[in-house]
Each structure stands twice: as C-alpha cells, then as structure tokens.
PLY file of the C-alpha trace (Angstrom):
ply
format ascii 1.0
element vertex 177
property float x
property float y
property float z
element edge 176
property int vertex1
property int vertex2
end_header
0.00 0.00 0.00
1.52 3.12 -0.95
2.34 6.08 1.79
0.00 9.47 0.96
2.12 12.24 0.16
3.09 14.60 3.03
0.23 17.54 3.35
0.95 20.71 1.43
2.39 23.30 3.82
0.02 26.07 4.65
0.88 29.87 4.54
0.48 31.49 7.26
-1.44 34.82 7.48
1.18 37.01 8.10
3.16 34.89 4.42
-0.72 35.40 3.08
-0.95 39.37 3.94
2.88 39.84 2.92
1.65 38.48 -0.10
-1.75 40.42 -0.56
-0.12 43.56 0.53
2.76 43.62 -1.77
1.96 46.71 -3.88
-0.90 47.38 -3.17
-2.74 50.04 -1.19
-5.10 48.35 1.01
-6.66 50.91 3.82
-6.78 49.20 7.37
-10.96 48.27 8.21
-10.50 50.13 11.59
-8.30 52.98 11.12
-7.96 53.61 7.60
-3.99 53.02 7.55
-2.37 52.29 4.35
-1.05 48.78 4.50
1.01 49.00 1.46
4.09 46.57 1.28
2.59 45.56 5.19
4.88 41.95 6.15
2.09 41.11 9.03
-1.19 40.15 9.50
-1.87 42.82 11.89
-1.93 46.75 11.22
0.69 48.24 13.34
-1.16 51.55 14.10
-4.35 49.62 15.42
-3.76 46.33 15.65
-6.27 44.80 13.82
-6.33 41.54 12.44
-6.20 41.84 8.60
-9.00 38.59 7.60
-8.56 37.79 4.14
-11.61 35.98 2.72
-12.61 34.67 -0.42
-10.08 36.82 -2.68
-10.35 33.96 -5.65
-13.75 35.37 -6.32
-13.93 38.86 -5.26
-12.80 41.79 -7.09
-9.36 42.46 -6.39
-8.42 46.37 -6.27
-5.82 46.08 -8.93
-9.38 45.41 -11.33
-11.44 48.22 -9.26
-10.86 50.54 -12.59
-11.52 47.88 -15.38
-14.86 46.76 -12.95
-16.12 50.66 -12.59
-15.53 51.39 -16.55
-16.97 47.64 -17.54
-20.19 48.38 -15.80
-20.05 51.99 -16.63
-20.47 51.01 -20.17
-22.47 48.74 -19.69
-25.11 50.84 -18.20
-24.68 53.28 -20.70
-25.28 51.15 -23.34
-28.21 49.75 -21.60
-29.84 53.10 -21.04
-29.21 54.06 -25.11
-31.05 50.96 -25.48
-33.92 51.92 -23.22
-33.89 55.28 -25.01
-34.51 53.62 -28.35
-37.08 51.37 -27.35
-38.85 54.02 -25.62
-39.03 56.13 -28.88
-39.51 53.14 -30.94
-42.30 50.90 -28.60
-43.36 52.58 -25.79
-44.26 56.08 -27.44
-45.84 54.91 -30.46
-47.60 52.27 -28.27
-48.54 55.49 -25.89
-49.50 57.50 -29.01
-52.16 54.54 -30.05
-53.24 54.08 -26.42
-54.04 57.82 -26.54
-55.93 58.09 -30.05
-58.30 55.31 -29.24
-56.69 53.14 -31.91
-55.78 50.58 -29.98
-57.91 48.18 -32.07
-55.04 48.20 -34.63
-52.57 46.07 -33.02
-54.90 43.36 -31.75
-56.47 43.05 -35.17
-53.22 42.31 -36.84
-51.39 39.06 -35.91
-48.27 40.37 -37.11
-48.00 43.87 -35.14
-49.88 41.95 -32.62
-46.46 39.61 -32.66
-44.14 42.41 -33.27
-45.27 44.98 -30.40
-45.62 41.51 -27.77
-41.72 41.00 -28.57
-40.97 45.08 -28.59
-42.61 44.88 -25.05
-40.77 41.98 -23.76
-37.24 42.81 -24.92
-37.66 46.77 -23.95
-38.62 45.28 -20.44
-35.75 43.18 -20.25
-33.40 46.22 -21.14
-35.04 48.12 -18.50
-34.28 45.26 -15.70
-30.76 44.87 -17.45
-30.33 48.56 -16.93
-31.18 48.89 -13.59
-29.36 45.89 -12.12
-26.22 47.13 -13.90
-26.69 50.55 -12.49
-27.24 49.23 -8.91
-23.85 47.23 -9.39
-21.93 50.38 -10.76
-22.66 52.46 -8.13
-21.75 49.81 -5.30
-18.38 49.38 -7.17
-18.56 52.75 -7.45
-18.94 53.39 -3.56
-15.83 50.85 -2.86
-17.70 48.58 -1.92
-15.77 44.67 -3.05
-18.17 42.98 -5.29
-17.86 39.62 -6.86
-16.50 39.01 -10.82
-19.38 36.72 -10.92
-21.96 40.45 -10.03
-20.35 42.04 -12.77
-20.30 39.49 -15.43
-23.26 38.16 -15.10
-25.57 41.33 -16.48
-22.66 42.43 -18.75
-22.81 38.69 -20.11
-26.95 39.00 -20.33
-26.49 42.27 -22.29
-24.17 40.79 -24.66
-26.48 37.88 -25.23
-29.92 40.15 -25.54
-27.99 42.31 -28.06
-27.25 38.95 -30.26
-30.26 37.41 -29.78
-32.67 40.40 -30.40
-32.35 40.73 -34.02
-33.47 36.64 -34.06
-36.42 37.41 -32.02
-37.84 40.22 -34.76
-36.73 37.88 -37.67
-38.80 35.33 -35.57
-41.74 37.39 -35.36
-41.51 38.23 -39.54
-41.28 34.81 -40.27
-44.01 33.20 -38.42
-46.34 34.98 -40.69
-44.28 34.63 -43.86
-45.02 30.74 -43.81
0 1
1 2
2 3
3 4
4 5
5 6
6 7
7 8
8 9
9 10
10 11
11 12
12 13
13 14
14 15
15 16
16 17
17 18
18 19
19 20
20 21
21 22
22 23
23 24
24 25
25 26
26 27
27 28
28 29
29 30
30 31
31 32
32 33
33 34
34 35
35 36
36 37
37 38
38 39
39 40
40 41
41 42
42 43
43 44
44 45
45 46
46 47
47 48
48 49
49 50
50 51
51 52
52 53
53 54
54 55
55 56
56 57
57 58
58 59
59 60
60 61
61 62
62 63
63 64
64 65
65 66
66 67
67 68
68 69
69 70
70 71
71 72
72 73
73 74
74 75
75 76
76 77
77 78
78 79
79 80
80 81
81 82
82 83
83 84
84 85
85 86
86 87
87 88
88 89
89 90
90 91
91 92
92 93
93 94
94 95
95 96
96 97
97 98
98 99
99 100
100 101
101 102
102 103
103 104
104 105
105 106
106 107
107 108
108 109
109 110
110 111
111 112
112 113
113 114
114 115
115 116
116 117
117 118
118 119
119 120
120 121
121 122
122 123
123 124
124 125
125 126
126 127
127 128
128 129
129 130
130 131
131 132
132 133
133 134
134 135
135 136
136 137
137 138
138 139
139 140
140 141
141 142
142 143
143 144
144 145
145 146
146 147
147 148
148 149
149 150
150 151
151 152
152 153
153 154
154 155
155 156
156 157
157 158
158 159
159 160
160 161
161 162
162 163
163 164
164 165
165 166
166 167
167 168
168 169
169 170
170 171
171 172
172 173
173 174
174 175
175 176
C-alpha cells in the first residue's frame, strides 16, 4: 500500500498578507492606515487583524478601474437601449393608447407579434439597466463585489444584443409561412 504524500504546507497569514499587501494600497478596516508593502497580519497603528476571505472570487483592487468602466459602459449602453425602445415601442404604443386606436394592433397578428416582442425585450433592457446601475454604483462606492456580479448582467447584455435581431426575424417569419 503506498504512503499518501506529506500535506501541502500552509501559509500562514502574516506569508498570506505579505503576499496580498505587496503593492498594493489596502486601507486598514478600523483605522484607515495604508497597509502597502505591510509583512504582518496585523496593522501596526491599530492592531487589527487583517481577515482575508474569499479573494479567488472577489474583485481584487488592482481590477477596481476595469470593474467601474466595464459596468459603466455597460449601463450606458443599456440606457441608449432603453432610449430607443422608448421612442420606438413605448411612445408609439402610448401615441395609439391615446388616439383610441388601440384596435389596430390586436387586429393584426403580425404587429400583434411584433409589439408583444418590442414589449418583452424593452422590459428586459429596463431590468438589465437597472441591475447594472445598482452594481456600478456599489463598485462605485468601494464597496468589493464579486467578478461573478459584474459578469453576469454584462454577459446578459451581450447575449440580448445577439439574440434580439433573431427574435424580430422570428416574429416576420411566423407569418411569412
């Protein structure tokens, strides 16, 4: 029976700190002390504990900047898209509404179809928009939040802009055949 291999050695936290703390400009939690290039665990102004926890998967300050400007433009780009599909559903849907016209769209399948998946993805560009907001301003505040927070609507976005086109060649050519 072979022997198992001796456990890995573990870091400890004052190895793990020097290691997280190496260039980087990491305020203390209690007192606000710049921990730059810090060898220990512990702050030497206040003496509290630095606790590092889950940095795999939470943004790490060197990719604060990249985070802010990723879902920067990404809620700019959702807005223009709420803009659009505001002037291009939601008023001209407002202006029928209005007239008394409303007949119009429920008599014809086909704007029937075409306003029903107008509606649907101008919602989802609204939700889109305001999730990605939310996020940007908690980056924004300094808060840490998780790669997975940011991707996750940015990755949404990019998928709603590819499949939108489908949807309105969908709607064209249910009624074509």
């Amino acid at each position: 029976m072979p022997e198992a291999p001796p456990p890995a050695s573990q870091a400890t936290s004052d190895e793990l700190a020097a290691l997280y703390l190496r260039d980087r400009d990491t305020p203390c939690p209690k007192c606000n002390y710049n921990r730059r290039d810090g060898t220990t665990s512990t702050c030497p102004e206040c003496a509290t504990e630095l606790v590092l926890v889950g940095t795999n998967s939470m943004l790490v300050p060197k990719y604060d900047k990249l985070a802010k400007a990723g879902l920067l433009i990404g809620t700019l780009l959702a807005l223009s898209k709420v803009a659009v599909k505001s002037y291009t559903t939601a008023f001209p849907l407002l202006r029928i509404g209005l007239s008394g016209d409303i007949g119009y769209i429920f008599n014809d399948d086909q704007v029937s179809l075409y306003y029903l998946v107008s509606i649907c993805t101008y919602l989802l560009w609204v939700v889109l928009f305001v999730i990605v907001l939310r996020r940007w301003l908690i980056a924004r505040q300094g808060k840490t939040i998780s790669s997975k927070k940011i991707i996750a609507p940015l990755m949404a976005m990019l998928l709603l802009t590819a499949c939108e086109p489908l949807f309105f060649t969908f709607a064209r050519i249910h009624f074509i055949y």
